[in-house]
CHARMM-style PDB file with segment names, atoms N, HN, CA, C and O in Angstrom:
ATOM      1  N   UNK     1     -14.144   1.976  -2.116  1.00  0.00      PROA
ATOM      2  CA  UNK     1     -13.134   2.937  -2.482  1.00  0.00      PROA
ATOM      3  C   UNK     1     -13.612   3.664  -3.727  1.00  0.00      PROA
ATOM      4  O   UNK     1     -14.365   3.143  -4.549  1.00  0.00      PROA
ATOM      5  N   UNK     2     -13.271   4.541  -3.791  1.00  0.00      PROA
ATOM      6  HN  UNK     2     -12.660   4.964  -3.123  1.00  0.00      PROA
ATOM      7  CA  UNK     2     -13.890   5.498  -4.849  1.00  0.00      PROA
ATOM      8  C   UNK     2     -12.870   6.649  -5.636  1.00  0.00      PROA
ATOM      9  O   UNK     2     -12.087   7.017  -4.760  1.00  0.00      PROA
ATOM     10  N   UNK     3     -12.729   6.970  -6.209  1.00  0.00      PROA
ATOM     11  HN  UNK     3     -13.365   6.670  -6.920  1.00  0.00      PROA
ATOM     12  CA  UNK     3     -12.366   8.312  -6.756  1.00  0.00      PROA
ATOM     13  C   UNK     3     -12.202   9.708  -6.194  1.00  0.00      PROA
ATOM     14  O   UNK     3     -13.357   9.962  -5.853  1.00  0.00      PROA
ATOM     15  N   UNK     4     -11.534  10.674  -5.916  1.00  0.00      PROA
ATOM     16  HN  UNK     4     -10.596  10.468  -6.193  1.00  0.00      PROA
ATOM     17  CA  UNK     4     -11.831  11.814  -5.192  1.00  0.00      PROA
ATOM     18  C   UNK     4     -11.116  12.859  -6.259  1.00  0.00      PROA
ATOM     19  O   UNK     4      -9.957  12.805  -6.672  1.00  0.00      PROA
ATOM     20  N   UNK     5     -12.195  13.875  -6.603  1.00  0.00      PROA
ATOM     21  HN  UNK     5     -13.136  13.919  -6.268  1.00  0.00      PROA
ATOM     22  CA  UNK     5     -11.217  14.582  -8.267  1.00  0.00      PROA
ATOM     23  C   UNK     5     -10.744  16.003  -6.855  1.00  0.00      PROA
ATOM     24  O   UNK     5     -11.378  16.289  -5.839  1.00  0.00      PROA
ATOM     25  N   UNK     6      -9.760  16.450  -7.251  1.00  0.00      PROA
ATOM     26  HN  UNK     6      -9.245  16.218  -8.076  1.00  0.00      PROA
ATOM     27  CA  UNK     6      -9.209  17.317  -6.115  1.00  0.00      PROA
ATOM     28  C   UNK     6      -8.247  18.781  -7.566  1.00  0.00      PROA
ATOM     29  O   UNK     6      -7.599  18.594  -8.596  1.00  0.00      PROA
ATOM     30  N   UNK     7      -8.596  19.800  -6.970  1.00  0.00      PROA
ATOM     31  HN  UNK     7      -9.122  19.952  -6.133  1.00  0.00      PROA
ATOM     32  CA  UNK     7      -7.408  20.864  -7.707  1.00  0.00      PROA
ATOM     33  C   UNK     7      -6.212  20.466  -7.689  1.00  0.00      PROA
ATOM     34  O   UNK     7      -5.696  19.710  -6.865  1.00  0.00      PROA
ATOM     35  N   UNK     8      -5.574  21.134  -8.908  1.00  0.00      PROA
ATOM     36  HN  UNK     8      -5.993  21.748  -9.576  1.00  0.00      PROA
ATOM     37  CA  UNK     8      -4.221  20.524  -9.358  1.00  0.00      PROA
ATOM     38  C   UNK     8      -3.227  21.256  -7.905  1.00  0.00      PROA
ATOM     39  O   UNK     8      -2.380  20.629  -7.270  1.00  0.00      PROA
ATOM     40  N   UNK     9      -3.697  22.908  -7.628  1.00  0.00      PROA
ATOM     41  HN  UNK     9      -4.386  23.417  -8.144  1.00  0.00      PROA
ATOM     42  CA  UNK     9      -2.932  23.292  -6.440  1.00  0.00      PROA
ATOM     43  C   UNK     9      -3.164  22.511  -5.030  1.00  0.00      PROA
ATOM     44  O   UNK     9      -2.234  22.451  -4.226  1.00  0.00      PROA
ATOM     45  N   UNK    10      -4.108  22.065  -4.819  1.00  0.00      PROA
ATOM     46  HN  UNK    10      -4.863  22.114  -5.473  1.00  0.00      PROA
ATOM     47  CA  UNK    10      -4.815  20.824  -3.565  1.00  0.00      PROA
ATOM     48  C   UNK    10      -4.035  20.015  -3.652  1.00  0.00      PROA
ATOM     49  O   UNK    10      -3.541  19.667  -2.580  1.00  0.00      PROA
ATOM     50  N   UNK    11      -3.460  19.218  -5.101  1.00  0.00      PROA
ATOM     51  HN  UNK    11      -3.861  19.500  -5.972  1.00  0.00      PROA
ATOM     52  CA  UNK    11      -2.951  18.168  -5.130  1.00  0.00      PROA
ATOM     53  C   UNK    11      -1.359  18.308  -4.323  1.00  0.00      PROA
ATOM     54  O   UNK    11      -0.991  17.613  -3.376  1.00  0.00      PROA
ATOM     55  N   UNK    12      -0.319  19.756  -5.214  1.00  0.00      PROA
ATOM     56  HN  UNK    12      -0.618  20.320  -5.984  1.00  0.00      PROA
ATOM     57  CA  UNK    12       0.656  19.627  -5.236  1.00  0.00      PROA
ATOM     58  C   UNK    12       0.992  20.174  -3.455  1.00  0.00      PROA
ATOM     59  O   UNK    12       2.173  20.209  -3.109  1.00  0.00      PROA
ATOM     60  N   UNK    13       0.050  20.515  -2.578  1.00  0.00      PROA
ATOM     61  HN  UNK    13      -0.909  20.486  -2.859  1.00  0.00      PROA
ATOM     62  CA  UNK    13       0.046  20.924  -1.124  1.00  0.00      PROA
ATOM     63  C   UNK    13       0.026  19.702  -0.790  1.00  0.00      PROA
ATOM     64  O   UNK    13       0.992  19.341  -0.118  1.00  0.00      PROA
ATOM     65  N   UNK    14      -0.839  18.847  -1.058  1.00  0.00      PROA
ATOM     66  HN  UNK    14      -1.624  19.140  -1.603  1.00  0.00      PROA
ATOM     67  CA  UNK    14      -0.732  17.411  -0.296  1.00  0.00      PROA
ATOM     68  C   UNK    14      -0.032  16.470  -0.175  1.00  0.00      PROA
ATOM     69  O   UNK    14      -0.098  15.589   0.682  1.00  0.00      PROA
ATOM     70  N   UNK    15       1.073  16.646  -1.471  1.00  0.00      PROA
ATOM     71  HN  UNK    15       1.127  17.361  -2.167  1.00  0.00      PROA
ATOM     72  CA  UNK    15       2.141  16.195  -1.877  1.00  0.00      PROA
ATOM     73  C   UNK    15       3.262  17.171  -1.046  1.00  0.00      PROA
ATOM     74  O   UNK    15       4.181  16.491  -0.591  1.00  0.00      PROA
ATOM     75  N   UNK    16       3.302  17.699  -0.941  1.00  0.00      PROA
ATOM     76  HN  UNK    16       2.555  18.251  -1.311  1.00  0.00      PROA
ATOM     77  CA  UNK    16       4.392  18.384  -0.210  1.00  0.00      PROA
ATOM     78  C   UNK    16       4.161  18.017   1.139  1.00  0.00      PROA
ATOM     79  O   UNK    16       5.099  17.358   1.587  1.00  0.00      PROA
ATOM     80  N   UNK    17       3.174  18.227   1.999  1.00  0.00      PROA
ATOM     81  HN  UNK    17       2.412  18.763   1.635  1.00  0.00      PROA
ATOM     82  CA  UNK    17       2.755  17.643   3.216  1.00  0.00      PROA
ATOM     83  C   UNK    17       2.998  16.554   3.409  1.00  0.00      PROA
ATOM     84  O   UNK    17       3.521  16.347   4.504  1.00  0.00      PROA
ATOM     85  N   UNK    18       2.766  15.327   2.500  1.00  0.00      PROA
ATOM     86  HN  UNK    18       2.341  15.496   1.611  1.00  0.00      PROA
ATOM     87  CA  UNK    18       3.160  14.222   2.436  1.00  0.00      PROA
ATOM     88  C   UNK    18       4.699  13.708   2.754  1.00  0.00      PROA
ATOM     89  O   UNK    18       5.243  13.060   3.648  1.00  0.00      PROA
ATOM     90  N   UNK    19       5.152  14.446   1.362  1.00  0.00      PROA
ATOM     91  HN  UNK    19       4.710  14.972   0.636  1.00  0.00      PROA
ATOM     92  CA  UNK    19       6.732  14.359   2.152  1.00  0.00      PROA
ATOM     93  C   UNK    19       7.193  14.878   3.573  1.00  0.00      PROA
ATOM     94  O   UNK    19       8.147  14.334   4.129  1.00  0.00      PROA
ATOM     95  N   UNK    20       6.647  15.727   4.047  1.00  0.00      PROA
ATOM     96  HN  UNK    20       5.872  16.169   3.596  1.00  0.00      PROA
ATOM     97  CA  UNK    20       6.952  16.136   5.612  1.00  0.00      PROA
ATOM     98  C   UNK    20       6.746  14.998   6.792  1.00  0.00      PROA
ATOM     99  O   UNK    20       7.420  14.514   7.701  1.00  0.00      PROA
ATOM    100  N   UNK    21       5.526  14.867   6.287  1.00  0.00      PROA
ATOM    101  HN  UNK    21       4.978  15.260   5.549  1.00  0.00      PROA
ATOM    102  CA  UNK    21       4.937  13.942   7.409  1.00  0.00      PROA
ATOM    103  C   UNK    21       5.077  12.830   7.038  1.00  0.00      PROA
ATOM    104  O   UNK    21       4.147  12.165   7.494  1.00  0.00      PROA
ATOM    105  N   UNK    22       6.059  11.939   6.158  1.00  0.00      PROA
ATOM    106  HN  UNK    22       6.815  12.479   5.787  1.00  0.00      PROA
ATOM    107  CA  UNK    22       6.279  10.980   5.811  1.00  0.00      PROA
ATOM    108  C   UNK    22       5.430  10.107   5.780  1.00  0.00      PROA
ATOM    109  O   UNK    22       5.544   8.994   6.294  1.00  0.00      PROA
ATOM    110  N   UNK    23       4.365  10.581   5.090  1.00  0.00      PROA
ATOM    111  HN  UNK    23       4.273  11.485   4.673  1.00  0.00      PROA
ATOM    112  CA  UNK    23       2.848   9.445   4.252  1.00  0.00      PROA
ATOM    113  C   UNK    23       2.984   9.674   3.101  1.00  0.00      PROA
ATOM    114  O   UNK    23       3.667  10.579   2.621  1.00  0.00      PROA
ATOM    115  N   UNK    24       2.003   8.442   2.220  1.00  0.00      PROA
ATOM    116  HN  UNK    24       1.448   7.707   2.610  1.00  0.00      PROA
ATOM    117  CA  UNK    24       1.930   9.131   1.059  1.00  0.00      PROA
ATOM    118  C   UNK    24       0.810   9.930   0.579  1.00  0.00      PROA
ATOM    119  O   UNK    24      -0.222  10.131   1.220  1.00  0.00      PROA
ATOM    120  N   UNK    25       1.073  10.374  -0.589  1.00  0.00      PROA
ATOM    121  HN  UNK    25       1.910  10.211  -1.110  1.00  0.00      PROA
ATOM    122  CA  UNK    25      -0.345  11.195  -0.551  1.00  0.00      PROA
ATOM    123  C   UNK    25      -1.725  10.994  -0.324  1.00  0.00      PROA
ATOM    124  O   UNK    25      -2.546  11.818   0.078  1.00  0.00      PROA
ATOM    125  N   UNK    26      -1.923   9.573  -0.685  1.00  0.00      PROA
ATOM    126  HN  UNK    26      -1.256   8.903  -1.011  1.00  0.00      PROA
ATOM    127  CA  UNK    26      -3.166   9.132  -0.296  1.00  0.00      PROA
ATOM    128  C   UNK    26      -3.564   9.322   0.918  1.00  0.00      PROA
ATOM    129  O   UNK    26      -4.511  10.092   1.074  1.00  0.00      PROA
ATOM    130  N   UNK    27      -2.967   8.692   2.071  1.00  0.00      PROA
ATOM    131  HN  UNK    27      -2.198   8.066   1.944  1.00  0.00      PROA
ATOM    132  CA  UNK    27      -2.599   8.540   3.344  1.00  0.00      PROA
ATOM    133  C   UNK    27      -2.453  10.115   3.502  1.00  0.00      PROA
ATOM    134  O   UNK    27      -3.107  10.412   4.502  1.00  0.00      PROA
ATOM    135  N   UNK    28      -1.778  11.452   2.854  1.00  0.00      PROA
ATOM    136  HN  UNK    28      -1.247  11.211   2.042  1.00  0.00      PROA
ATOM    137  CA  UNK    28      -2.073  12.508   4.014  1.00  0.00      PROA
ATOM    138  C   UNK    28      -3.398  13.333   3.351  1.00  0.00      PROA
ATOM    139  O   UNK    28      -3.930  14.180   4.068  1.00  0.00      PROA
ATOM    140  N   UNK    29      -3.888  13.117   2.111  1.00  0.00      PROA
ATOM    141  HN  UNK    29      -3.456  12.428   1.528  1.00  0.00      PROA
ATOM    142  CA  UNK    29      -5.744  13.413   1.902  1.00  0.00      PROA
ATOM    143  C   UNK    29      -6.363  12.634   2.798  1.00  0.00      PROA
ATOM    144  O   UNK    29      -6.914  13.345   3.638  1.00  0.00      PROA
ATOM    145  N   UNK    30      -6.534  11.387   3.013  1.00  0.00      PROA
ATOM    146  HN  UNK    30      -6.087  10.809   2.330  1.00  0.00      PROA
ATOM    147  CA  UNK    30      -7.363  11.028   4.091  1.00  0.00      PROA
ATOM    148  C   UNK    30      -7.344  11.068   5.583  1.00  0.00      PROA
ATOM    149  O   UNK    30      -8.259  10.667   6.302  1.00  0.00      PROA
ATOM    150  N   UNK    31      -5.951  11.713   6.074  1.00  0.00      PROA
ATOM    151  HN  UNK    31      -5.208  12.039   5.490  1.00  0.00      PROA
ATOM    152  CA  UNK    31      -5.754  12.594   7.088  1.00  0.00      PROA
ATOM    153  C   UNK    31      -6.432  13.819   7.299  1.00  0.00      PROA
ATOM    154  O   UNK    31      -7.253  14.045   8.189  1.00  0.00      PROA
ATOM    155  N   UNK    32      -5.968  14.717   6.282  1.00  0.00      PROA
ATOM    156  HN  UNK    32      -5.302  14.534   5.560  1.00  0.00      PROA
ATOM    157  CA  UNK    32      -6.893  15.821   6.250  1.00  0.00      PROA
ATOM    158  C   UNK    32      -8.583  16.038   6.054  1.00  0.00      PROA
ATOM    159  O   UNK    32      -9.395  16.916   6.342  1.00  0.00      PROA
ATOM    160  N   UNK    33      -8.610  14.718   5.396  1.00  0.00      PROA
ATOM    161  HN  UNK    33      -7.950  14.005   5.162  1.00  0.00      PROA
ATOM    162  CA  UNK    33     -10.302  14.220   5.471  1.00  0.00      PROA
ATOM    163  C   UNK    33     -10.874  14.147   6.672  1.00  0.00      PROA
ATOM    164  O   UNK    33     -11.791  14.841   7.112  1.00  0.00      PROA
ATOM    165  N   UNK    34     -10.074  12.946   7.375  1.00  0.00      PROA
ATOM    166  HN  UNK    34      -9.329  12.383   7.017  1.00  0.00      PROA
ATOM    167  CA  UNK    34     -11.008  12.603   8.571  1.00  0.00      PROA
ATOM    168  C   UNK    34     -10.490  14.018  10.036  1.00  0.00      PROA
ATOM    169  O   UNK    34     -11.245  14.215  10.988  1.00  0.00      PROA
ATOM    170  N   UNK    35      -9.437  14.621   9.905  1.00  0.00      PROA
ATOM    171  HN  UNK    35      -8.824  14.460   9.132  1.00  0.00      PROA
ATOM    172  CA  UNK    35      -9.567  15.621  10.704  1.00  0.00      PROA
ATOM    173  C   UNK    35     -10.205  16.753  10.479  1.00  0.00      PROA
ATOM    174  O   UNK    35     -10.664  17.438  11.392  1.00  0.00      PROA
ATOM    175  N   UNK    36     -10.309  17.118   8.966  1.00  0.00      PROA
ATOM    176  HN  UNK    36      -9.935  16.561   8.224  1.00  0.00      PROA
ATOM    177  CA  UNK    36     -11.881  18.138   8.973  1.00  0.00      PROA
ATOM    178  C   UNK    36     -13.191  17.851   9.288  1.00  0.00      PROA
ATOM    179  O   UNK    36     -14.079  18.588   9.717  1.00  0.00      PROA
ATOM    180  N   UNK    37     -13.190  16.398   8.951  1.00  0.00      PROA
ATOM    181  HN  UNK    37     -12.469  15.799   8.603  1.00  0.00      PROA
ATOM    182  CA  UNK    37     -14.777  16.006   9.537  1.00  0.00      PROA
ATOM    183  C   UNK    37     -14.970  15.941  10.846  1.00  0.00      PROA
ATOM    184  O   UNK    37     -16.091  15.969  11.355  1.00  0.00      PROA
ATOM    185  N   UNK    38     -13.705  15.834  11.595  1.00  0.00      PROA
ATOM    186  HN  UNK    38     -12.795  15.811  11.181  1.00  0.00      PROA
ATOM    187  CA  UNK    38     -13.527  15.837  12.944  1.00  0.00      PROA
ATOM    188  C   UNK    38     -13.870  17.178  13.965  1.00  0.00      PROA
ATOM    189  O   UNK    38     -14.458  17.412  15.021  1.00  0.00      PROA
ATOM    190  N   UNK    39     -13.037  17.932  12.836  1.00  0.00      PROA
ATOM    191  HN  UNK    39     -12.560  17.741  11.979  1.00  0.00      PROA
ATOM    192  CA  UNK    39     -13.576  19.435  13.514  1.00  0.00      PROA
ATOM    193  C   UNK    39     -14.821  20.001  13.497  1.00  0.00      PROA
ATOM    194  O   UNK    39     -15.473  20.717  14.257  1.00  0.00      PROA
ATOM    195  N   UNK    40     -15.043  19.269  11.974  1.00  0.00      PROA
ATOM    196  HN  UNK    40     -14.514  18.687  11.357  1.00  0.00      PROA
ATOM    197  CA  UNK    40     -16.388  20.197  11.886  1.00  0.00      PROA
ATOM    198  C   UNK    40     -17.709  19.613  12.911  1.00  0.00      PROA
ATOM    199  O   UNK    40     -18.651  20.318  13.271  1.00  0.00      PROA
ATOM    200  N   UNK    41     -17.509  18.132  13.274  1.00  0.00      PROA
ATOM    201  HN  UNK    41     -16.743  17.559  12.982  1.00  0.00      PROA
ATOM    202  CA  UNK    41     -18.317  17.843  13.858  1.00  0.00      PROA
ATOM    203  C   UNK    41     -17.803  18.233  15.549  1.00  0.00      PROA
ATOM    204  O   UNK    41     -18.674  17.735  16.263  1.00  0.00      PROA
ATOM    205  N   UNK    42     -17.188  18.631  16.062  1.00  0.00      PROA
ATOM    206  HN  UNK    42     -16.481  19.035  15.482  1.00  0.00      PROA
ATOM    207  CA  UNK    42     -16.646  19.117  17.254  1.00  0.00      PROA
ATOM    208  C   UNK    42     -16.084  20.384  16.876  1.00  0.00      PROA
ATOM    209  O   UNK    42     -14.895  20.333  16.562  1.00  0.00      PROA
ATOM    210  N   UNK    43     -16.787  21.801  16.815  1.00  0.00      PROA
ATOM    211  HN  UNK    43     -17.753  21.843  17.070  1.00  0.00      PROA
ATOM    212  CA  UNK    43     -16.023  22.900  16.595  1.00  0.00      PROA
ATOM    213  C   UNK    43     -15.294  23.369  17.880  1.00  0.00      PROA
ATOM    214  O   UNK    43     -14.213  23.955  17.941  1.00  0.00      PROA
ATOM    215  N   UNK    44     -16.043  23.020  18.816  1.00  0.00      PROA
ATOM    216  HN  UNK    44     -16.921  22.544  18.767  1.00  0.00      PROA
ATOM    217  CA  UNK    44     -15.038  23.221  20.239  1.00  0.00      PROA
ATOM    218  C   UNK    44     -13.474  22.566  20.736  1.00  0.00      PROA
ATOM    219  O   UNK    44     -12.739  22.787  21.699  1.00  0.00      PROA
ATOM    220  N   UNK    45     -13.413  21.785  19.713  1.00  0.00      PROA
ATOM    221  HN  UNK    45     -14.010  21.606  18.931  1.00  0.00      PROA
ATOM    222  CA  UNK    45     -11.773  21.674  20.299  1.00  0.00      PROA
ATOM    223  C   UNK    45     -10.691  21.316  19.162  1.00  0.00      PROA
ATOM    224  O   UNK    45     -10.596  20.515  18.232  1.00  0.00      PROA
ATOM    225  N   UNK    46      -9.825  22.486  19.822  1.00  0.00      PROA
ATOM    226  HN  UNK    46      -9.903  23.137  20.577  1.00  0.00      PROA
ATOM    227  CA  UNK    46      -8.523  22.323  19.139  1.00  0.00      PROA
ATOM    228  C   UNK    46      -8.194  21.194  17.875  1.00  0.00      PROA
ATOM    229  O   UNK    46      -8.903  20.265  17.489  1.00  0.00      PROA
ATOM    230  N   UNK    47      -7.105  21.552  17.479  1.00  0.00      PROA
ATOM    231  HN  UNK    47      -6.529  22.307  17.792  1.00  0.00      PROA
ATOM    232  CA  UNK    47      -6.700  20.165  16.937  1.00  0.00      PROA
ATOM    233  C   UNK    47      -5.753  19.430  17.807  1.00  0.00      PROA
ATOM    234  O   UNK    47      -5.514  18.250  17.550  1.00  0.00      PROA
ATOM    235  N   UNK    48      -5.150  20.068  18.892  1.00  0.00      PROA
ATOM    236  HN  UNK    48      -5.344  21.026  19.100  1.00  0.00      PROA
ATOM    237  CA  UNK    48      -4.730  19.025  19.598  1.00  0.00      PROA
ATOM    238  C   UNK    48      -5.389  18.136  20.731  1.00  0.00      PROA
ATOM    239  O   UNK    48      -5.020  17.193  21.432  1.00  0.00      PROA
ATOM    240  N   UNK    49      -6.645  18.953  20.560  1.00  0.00      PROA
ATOM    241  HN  UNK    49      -6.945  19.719  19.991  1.00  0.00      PROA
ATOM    242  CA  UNK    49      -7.634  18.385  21.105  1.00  0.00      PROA
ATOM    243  C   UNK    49      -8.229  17.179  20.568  1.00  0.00      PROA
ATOM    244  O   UNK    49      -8.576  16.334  21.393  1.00  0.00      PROA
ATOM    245  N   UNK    50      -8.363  17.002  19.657  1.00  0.00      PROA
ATOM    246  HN  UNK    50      -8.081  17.688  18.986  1.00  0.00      PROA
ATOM    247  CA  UNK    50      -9.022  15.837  18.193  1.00  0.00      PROA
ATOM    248  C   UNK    50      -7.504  14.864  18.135  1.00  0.00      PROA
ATOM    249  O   UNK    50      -7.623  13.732  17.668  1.00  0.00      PROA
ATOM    250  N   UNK    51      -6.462  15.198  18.486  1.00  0.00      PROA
ATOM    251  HN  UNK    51      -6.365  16.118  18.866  1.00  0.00      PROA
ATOM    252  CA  UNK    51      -5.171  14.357  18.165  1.00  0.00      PROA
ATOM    253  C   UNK    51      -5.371  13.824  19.365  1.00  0.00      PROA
ATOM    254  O   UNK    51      -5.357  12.597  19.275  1.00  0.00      PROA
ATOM    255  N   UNK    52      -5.535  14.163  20.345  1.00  0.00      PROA
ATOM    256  HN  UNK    52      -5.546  15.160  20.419  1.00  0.00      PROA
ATOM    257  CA  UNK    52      -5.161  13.730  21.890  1.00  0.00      PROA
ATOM    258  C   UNK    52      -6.414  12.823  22.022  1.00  0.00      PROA
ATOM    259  O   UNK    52      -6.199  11.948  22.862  1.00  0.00      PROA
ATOM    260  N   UNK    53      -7.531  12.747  21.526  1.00  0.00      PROA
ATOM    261  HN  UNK    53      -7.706  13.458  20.844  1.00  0.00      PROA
ATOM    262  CA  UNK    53      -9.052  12.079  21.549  1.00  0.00      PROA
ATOM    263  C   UNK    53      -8.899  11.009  20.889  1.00  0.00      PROA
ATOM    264  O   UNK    53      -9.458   9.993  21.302  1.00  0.00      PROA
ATOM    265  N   UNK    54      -8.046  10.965  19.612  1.00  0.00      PROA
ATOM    266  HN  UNK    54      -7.592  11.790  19.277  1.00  0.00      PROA
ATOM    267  CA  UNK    54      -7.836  10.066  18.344  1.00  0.00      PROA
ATOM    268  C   UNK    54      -6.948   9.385  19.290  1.00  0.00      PROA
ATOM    269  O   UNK    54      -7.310   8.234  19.533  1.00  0.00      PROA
ATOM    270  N   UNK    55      -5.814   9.800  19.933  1.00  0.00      PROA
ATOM    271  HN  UNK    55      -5.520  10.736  19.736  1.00  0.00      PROA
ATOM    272  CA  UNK    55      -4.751   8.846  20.107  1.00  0.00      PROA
ATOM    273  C   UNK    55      -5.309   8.005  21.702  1.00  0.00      PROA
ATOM    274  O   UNK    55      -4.877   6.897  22.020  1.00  0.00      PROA
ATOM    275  N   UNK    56      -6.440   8.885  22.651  1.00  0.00      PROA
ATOM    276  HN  UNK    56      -6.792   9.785  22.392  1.00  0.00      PROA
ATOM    277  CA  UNK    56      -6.860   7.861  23.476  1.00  0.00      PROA
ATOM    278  C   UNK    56      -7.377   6.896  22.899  1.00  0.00      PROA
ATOM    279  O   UNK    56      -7.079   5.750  23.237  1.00  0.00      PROA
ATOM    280  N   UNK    57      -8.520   7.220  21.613  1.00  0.00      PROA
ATOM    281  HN  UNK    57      -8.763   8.151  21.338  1.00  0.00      PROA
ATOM    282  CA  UNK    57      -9.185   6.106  21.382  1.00  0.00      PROA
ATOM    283  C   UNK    57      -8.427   4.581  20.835  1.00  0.00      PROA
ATOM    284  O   UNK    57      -8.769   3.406  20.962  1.00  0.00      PROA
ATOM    285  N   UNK    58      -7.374   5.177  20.248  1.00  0.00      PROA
ATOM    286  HN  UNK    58      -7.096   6.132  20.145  1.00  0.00      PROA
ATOM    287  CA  UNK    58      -6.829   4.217  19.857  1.00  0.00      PROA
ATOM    288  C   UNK    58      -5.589   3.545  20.537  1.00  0.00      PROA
ATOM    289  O   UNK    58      -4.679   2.895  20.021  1.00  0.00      PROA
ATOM    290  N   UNK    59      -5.900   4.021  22.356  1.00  0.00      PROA
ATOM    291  HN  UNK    59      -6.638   4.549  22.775  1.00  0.00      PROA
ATOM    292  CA  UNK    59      -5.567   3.578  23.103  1.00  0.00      PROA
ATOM    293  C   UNK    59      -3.692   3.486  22.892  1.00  0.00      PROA
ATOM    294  O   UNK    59      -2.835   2.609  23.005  1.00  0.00      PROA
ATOM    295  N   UNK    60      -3.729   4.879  22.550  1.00  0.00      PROA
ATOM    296  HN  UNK    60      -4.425   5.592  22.458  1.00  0.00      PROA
ATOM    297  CA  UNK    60      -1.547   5.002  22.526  1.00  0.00      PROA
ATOM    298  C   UNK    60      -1.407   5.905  23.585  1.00  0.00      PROA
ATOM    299  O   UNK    60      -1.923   6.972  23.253  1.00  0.00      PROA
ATOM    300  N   UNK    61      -0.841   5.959  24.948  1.00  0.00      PROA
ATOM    301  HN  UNK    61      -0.422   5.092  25.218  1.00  0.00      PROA
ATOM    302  CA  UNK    61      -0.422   6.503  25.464  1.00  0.00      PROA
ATOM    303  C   UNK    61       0.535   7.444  25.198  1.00  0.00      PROA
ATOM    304  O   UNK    61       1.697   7.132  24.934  1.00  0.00      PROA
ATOM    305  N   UNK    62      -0.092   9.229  25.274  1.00  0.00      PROA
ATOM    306  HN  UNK    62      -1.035   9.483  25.488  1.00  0.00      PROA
ATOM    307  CA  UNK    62       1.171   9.991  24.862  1.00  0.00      PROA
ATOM    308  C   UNK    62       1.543  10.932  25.857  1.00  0.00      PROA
ATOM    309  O   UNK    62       0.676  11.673  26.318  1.00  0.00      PROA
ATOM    310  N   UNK    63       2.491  10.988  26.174  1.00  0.00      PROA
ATOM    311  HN  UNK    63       3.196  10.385  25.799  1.00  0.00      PROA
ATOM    312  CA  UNK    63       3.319  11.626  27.381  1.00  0.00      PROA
ATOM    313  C   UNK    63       3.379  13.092  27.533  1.00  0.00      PROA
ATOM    314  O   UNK    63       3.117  13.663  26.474  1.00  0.00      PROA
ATOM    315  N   UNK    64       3.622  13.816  28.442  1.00  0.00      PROA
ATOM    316  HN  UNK    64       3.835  13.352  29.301  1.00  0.00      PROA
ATOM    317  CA  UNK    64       3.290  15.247  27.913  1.00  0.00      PROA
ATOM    318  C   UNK    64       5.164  15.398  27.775  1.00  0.00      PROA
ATOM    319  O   UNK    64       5.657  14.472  28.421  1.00  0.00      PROA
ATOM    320  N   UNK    65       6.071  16.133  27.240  1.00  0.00      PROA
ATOM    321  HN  UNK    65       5.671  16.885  26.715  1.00  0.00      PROA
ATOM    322  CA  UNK    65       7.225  16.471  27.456  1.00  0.00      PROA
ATOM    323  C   UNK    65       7.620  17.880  27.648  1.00  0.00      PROA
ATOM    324  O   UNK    65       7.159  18.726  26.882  1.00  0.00      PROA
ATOM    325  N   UNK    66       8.451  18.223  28.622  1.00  0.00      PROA
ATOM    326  HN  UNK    66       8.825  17.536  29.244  1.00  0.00      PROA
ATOM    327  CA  UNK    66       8.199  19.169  29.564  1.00  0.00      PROA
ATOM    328  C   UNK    66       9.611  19.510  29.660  1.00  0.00      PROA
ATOM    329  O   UNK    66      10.381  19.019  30.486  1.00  0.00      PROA
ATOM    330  N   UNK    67       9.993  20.591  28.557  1.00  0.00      PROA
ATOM    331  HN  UNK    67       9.368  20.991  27.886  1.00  0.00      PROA
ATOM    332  CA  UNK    67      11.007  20.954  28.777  1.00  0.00      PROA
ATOM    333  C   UNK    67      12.236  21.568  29.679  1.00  0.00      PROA
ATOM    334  O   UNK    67      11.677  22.193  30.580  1.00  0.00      PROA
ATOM    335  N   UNK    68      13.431  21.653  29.816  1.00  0.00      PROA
ATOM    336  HN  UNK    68      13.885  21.145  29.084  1.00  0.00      PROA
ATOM    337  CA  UNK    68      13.743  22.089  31.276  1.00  0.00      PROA
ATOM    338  C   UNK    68      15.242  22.364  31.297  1.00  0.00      PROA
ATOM    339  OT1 UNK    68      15.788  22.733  32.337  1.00  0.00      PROA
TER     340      UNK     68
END
């Protein structure tokens, strides 16, 4: 574990995100970590493409919902 020095405006976005997505800040920087490294190493797909890949791998079945 290490240190990560980040802008004071970086900070107070991640903190706000945080509260949305109900993580804490730590938890939504290393979200946004591992899904930029995600993209950048796959520029071909979406991000719901990289969510839908993440959530097979980790073997959660997610349903499509299909409004009506």
């Amino acid at each position: 574990m290490g240190i990560v020095k980040i802008d004071d405006e970086l900070h107070e976005e991640i903190r706000k995100a945080s509260s949305v997505m109900v993580r804490s800040i730590n938890a939504q920087a290393e979200f946004w970590i591992k899904v930029g490294m995600l993209a950048e190493a796959n520029p071909n797909m979406s991000f719901s493409d990289i969510m839908r890949e993440q959530m097979k791998q980790a073997q959660v079945e997610v349903r499509m919902v299909v409004g009506g």
